[in-house]
Z-matrix of the N, CA and C atoms (Angstrom, degrees):
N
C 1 1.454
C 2 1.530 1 107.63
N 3 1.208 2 139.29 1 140.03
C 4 1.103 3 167.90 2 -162.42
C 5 1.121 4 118.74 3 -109.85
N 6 1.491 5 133.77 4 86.05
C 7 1.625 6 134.60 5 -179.91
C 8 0.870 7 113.06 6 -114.02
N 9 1.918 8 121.15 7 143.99
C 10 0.769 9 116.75 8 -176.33
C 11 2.463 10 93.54 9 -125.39
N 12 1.277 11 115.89 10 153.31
C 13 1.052 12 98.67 11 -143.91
C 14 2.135 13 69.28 12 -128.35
N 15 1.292 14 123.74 13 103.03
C 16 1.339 15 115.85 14 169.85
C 17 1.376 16 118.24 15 -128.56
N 18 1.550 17 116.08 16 150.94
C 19 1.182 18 128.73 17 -170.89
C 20 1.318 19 105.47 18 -120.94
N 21 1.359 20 129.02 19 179.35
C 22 1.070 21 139.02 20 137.38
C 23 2.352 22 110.36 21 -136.60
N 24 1.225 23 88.03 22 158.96
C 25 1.998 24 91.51 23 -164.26
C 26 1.051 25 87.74 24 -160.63
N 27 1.830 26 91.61 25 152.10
C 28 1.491 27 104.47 26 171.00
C 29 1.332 28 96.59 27 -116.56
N 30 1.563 29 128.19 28 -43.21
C 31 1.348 30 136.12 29 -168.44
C 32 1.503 31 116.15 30 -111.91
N 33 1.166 32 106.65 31 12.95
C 34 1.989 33 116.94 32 165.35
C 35 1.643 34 97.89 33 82.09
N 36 1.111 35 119.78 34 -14.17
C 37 1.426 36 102.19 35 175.97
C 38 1.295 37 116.43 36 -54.02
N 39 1.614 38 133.21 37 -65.20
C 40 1.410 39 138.93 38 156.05
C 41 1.434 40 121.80 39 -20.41
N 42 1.726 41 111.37 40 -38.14
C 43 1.799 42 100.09 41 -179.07
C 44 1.342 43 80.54 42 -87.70
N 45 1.448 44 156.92 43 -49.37
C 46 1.549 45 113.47 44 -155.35
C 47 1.240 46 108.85 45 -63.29
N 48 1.430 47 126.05 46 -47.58
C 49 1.543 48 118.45 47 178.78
C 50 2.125 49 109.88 48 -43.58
N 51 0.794 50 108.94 49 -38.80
C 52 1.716 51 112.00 50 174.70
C 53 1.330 52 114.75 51 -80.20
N 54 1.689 53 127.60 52 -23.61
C 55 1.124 54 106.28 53 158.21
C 56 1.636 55 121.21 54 -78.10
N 57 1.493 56 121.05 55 -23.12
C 58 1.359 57 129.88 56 158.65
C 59 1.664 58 125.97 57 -33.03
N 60 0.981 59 88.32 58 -70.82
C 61 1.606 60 112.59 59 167.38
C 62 1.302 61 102.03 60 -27.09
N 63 1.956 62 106.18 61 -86.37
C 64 1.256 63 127.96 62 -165.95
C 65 1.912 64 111.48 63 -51.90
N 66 1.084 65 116.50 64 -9.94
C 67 1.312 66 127.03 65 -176.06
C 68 1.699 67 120.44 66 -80.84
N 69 1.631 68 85.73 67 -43.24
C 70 1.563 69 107.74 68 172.17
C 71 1.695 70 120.82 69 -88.00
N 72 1.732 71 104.45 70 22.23
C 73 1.400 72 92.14 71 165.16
C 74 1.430 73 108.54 72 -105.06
N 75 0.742 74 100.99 73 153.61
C 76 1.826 75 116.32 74 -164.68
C 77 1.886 76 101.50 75 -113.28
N 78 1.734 77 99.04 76 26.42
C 79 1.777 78 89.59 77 175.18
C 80 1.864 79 99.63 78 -125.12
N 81 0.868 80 119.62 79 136.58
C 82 1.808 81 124.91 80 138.51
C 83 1.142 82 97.37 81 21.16
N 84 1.844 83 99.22 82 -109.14
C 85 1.590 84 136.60 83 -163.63
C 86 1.392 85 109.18 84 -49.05
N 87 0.659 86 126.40 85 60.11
C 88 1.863 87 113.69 86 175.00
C 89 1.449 88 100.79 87 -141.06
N 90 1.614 89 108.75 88 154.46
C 91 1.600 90 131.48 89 -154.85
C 92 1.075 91 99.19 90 -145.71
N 93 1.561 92 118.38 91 130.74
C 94 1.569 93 126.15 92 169.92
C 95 1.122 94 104.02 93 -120.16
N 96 1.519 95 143.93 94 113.21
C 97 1.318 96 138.43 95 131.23
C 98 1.463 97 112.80 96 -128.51
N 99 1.688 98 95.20 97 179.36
C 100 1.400 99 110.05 98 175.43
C 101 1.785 100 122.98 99 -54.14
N 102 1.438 101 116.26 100 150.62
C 103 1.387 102 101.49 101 -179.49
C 104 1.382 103 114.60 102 -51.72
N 105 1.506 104 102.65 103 -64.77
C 106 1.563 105 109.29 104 -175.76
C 107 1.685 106 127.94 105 -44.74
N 108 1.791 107 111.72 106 -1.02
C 109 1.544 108 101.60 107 -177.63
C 110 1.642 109 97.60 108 -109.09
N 111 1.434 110 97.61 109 28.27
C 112 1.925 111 106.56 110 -163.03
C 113 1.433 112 100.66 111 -99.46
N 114 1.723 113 130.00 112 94.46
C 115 1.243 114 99.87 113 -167.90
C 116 1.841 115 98.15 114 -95.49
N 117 1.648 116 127.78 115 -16.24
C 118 1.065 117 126.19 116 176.92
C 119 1.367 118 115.87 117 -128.30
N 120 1.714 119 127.73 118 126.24
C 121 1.069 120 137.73 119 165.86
C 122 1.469 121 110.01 120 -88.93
N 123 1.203 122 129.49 121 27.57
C 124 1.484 123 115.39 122 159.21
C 125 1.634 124 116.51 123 -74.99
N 126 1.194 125 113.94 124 168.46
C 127 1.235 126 99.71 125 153.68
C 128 1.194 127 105.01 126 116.18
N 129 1.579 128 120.04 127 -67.81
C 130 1.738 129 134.05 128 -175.42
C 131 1.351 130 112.91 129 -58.73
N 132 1.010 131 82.78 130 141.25
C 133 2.116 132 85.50 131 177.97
C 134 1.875 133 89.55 132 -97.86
N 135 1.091 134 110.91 133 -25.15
C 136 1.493 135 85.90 134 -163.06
C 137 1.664 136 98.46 135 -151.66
N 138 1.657 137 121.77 136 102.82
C 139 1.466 138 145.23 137 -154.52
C 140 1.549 139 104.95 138 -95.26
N 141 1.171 140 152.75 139 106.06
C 142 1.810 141 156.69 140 169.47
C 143 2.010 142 95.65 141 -70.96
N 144 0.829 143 141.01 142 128.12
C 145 1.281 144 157.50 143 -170.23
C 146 1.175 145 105.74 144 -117.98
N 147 1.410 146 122.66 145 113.56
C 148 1.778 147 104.28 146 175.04
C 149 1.911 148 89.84 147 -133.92
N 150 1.242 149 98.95 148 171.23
C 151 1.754 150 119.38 149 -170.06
C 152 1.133 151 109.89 150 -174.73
N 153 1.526 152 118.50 151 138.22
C 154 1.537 153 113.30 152 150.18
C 155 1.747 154 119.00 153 -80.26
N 156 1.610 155 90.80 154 138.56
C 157 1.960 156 87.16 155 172.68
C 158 1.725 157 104.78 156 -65.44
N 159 1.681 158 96.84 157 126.87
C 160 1.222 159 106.01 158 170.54
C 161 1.529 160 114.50 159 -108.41
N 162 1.363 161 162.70 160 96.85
C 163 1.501 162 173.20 161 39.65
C 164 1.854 163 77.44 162 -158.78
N 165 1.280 164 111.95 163 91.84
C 166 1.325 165 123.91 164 168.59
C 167 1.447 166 114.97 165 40.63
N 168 1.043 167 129.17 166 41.40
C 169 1.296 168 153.06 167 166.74
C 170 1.262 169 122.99 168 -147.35
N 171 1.517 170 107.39 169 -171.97
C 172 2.287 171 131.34 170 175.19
C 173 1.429 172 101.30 171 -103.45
N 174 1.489 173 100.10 172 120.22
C 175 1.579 174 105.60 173 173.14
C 176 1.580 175 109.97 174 -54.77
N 177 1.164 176 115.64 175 162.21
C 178 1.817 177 126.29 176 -170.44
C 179 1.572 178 97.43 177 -49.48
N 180 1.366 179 114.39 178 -52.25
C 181 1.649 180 112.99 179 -153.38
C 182 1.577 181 88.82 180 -64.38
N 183 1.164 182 111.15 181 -54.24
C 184 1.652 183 99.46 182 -172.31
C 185 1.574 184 125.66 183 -51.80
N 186 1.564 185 90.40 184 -35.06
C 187 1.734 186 102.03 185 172.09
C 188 0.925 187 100.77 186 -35.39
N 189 1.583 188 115.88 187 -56.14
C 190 1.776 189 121.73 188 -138.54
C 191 1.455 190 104.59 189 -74.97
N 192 1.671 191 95.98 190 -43.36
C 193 1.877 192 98.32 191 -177.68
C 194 1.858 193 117.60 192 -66.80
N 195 0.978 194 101.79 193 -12.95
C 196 1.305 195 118.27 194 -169.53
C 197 1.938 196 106.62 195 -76.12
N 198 1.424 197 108.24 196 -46.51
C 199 1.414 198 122.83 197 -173.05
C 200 1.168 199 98.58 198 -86.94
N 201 1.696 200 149.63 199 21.17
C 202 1.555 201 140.80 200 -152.87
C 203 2.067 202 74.41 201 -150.03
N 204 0.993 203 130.72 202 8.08
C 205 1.397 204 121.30 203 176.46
C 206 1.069 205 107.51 204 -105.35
N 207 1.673 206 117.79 205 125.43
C 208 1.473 207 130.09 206 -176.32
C 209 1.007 208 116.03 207 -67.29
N 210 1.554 209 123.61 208 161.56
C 211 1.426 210 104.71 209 -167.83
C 212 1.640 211 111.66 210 -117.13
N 213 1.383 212 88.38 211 29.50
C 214 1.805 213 92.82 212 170.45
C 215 1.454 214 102.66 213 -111.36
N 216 1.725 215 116.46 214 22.74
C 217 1.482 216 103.46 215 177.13
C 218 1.445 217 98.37 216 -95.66
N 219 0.950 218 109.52 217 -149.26
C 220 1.975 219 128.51 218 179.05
C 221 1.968 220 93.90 219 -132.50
N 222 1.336 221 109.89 220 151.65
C 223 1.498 222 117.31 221 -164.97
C 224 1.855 223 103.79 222 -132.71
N 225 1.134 224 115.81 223 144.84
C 226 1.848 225 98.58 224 176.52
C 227 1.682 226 82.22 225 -155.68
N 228 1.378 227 126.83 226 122.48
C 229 1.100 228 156.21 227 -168.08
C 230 1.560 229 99.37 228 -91.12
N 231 1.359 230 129.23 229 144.54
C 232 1.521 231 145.34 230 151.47
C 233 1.654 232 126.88 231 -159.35
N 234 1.164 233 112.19 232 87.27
C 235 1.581 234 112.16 233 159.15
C 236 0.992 235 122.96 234 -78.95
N 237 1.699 236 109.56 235 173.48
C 238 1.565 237 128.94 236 175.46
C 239 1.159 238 112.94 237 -137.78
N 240 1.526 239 118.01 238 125.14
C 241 1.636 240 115.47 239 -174.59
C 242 1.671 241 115.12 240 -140.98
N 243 0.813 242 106.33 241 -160.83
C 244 1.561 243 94.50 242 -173.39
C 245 1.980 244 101.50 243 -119.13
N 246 0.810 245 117.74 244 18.11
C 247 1.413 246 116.83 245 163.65
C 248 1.396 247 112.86 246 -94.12
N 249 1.691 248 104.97 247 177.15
C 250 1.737 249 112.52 248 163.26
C 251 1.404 250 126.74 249 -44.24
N 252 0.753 251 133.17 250 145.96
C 253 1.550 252 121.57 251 -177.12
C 254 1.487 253 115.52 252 -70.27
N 255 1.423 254 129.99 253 -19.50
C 256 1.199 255 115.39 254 158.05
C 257 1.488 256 120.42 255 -113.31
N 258 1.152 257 106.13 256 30.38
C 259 1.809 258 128.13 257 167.34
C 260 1.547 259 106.61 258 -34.32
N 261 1.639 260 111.50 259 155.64
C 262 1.666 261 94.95 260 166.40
C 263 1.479 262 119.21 261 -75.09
N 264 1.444 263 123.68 262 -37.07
C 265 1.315 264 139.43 263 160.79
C 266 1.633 265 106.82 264 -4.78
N 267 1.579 266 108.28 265 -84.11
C 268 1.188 267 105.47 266 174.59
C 269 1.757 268 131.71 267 -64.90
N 270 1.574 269 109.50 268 -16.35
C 271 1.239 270 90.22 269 -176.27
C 272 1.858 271 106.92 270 -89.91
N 273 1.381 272 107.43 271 3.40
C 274 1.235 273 104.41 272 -167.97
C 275 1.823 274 107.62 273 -94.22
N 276 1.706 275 118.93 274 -30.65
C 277 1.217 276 120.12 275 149.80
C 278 1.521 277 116.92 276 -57.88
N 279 1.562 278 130.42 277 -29.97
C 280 1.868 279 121.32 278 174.06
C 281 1.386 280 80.85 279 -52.94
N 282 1.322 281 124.62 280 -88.31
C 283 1.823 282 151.92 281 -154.45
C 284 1.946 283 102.32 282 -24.76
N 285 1.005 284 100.39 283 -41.35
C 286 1.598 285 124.39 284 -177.31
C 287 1.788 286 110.55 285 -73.80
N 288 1.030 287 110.16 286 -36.88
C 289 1.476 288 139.32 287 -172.58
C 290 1.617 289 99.38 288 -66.02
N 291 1.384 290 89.60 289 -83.55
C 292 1.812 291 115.75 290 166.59
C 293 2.076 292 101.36 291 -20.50
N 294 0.876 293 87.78 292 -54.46
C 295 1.983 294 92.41 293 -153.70
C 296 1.801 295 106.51 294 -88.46
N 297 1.611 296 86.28 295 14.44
C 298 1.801 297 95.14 296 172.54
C 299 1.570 298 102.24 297 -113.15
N 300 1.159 299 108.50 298 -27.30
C 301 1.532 300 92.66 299 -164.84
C 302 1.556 301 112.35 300 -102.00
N 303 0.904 302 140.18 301 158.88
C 304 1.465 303 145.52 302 -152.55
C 305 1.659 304 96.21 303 -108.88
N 306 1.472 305 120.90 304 -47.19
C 307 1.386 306 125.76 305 -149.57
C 308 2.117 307 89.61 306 -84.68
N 309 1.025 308 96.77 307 174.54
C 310 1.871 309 114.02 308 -174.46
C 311 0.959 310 81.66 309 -82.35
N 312 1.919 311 116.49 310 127.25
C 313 1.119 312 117.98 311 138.68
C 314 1.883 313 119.46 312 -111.73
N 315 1.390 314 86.35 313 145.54
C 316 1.688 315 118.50 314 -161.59
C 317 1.893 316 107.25 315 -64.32
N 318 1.668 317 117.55 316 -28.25
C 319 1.024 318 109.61 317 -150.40
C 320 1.482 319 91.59 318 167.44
N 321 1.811 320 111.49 319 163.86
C 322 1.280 321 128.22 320 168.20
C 323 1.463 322 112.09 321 -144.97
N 324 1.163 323 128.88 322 167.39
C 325 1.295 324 143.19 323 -160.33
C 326 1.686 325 105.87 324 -169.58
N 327 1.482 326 114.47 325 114.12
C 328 1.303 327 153.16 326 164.66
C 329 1.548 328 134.67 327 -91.51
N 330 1.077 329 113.88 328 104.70
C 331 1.782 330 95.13 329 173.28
C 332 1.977 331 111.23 330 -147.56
N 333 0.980 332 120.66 331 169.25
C 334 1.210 333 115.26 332 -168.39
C 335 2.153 334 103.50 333 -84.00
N 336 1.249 335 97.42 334 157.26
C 337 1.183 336 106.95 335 -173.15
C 338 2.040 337 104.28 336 -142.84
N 339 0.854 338 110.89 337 148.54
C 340 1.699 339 134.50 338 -165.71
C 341 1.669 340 90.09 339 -68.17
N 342 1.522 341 132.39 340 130.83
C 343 1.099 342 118.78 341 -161.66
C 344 1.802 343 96.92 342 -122.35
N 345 1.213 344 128.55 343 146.60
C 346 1.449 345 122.99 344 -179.07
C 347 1.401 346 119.21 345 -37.79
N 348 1.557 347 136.30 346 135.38
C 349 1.095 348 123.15 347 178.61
C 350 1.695 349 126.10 348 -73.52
N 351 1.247 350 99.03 349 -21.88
C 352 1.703 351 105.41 350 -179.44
C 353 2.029 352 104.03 351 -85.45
N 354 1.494 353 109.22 352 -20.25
C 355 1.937 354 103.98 353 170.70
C 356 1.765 355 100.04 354 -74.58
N 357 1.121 356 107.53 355 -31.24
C 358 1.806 357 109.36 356 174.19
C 359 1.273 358 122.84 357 -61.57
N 360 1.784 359 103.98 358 -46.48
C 361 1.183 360 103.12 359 -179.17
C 362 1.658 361 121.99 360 -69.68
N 363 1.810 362 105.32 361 -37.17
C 364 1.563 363 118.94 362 173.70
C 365 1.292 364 110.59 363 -53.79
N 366 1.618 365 123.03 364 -30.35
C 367 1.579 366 107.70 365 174.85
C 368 1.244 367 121.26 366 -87.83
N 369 1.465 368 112.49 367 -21.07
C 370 1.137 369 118.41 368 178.14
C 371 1.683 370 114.74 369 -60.14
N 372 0.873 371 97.53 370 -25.70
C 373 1.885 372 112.79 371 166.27
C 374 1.866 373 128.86 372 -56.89
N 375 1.453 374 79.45 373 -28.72
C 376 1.412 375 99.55 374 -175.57
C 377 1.777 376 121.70 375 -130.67
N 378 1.636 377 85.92 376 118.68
C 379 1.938 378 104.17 377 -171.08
C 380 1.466 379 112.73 378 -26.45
N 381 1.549 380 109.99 379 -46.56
C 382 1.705 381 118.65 380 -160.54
C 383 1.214 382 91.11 381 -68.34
N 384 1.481 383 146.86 382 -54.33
C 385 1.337 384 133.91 383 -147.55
C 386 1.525 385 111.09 384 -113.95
N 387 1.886 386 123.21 385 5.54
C 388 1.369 387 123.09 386 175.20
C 389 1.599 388 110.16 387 -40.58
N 390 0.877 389 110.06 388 -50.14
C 391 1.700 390 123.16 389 -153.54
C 392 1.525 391 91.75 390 -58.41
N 393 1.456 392 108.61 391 -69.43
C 394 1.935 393 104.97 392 -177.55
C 395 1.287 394 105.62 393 -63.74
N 396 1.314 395 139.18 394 -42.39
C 397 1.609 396 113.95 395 -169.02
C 398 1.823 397 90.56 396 -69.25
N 399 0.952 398 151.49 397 -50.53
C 400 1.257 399 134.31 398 -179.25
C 401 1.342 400 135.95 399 -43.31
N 402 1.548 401 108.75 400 -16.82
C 403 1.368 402 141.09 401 -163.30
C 404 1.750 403 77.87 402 -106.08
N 405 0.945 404 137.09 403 -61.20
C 406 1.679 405 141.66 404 -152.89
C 407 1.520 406 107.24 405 -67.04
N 408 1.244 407 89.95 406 -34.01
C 409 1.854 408 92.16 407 -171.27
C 410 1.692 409 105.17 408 -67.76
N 411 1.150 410 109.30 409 -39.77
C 412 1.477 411 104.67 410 162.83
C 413 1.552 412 145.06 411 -59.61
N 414 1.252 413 104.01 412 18.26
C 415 1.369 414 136.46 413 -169.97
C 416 1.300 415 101.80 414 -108.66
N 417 0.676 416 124.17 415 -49.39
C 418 1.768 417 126.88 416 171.24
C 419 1.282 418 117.43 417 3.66
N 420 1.370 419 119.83 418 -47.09
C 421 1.493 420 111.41 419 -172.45
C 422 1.600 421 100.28 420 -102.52
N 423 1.004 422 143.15 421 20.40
C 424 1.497 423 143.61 422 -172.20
C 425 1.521 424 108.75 423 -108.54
N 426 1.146 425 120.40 424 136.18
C 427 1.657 426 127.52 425 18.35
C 428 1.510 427 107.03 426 -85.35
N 429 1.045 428 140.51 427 118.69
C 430 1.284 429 145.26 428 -155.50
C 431 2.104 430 95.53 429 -108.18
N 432 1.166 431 103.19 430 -160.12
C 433 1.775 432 99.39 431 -159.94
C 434 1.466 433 90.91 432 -93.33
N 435 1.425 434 106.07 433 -24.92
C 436 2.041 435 107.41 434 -173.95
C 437 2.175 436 92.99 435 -60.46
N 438 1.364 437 119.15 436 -69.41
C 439 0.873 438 107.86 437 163.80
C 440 1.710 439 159.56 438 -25.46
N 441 1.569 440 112.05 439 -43.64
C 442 1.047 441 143.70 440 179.41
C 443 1.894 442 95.38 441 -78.38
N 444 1.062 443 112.57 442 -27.63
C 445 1.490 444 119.24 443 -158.62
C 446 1.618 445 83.47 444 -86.99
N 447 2.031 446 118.92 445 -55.93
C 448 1.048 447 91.84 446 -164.66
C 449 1.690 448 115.15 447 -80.94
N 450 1.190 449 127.30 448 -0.14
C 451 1.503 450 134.08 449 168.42
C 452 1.820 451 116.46 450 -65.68
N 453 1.415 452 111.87 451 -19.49
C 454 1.005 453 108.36 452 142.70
C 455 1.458 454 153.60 453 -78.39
N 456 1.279 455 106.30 454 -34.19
C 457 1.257 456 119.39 455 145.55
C 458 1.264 457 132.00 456 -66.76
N 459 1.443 458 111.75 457 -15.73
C 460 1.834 459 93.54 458 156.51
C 461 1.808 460 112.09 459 -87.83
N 462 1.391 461 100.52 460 -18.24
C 463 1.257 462 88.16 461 171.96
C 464 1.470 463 152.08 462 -38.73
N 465 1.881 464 71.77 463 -48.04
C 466 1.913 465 109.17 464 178.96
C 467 1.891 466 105.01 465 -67.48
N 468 1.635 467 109.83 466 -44.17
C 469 1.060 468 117.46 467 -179.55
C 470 1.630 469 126.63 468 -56.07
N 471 1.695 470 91.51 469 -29.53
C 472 2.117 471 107.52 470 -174.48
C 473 1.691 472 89.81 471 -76.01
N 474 1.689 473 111.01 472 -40.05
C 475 1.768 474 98.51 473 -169.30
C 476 1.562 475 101.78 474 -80.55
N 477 1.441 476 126.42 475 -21.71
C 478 1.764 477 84.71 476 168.88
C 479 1.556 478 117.71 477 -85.13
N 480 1.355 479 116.89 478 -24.60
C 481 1.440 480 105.62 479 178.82
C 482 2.065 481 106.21 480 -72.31
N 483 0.963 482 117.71 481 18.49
C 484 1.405 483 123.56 482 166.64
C 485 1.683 484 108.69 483 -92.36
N 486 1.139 485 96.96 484 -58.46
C 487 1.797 486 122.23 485 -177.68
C 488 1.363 487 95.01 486 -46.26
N 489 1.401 488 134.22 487 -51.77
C 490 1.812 489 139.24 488 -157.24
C 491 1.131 490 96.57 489 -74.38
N 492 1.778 491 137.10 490 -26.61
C 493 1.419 492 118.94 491 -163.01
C 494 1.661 493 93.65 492 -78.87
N 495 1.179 494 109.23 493 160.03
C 496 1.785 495 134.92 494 170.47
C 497 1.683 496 103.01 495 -58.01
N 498 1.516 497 88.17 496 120.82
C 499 1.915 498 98.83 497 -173.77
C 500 1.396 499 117.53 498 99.33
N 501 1.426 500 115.44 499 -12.15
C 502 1.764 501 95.66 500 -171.83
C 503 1.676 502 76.72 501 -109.78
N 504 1.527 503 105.74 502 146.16
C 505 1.779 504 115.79 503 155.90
C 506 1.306 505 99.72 504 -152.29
N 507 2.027 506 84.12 505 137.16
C 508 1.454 507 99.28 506 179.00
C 509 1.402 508 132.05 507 -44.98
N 510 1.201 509 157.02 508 96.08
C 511 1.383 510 158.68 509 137.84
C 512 1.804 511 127.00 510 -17.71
């Protein structure tokens, strides 16, 4: 099987979760880079997607990499945002994720990530968004090792439900 393990980040929270991931595959073939040095997604049977939630959504670049995935691969979703981990924020960027990509995806994976201090401070300015930048600032230390631990374990979890479809056997 053939993985390819891509992110895109602005503030490295997202690549540690993708180097996590990429750590916990237990095959050969597997590739970690950034979206943007990705010029072809053919090929992979089975693609790791990572993004930060950007205003309850996938920033454009990810959009873009997201809609360029064939849909005879296998797909496994993971952001990082600055809310609760089962906040709507994040489940509404997975949900968003989902309705870009064409190919089956297997699963998603969420966890909080340390959010810029000057986007905290700009909301903090403003009534509509006090509540989450207040919620965000507590993110600070994330993705922390509790996290990273569980991004591996979904990892392990996306490669056996990969392994069960018809045609892939373990090696």
């Amino acid at each position: 099987m053939k993985i390819l393990v891509a992110y895109y980040t602005k503030t490295g929270n997202t690549k540690k979760v993708a180097e996590a991931i990429y750590e916990a595959l237990d095959k050969n073939d597997k590739t970690l880079k950034p979206m943007k040095e990705i010029e072809d997604v053919q090929g992979y049977d089975l693609i790791f997607c990572g993004f930060p939630v950007h205003a309850h959504s996938v920033p454009v670049a990810a959009q873009s990499f997201l809609k360029k995935i064939q849909p005879e691969a296998k797909v496994a979703l993971f952001s990082t945002h600055g809310s609760q981990r089962e906040g709507q924020m994040p489940k509404e960027a997975i949900n968003n994720a989902v309705g870009l990509v064409k190919a089956e995806v297997l699963g998603s994976f969420t966890c909080r990530g340390g959010v810029e201090q000057e986007i905290i401070d700009e909301l903090m300015n403003r009534p509509e968004h006090r509540a989450w930048a207040a919620e965000a600032q507590s993110a600070k230390s994330h993705p922390d090792r509790a996290d990273l631990d569980d991004a591996q374990f979904f990892a392990k979890n996306i490669i056996k439900k990969a392994l069960s479809f018809e045609g892939y056997t373990k090696k």
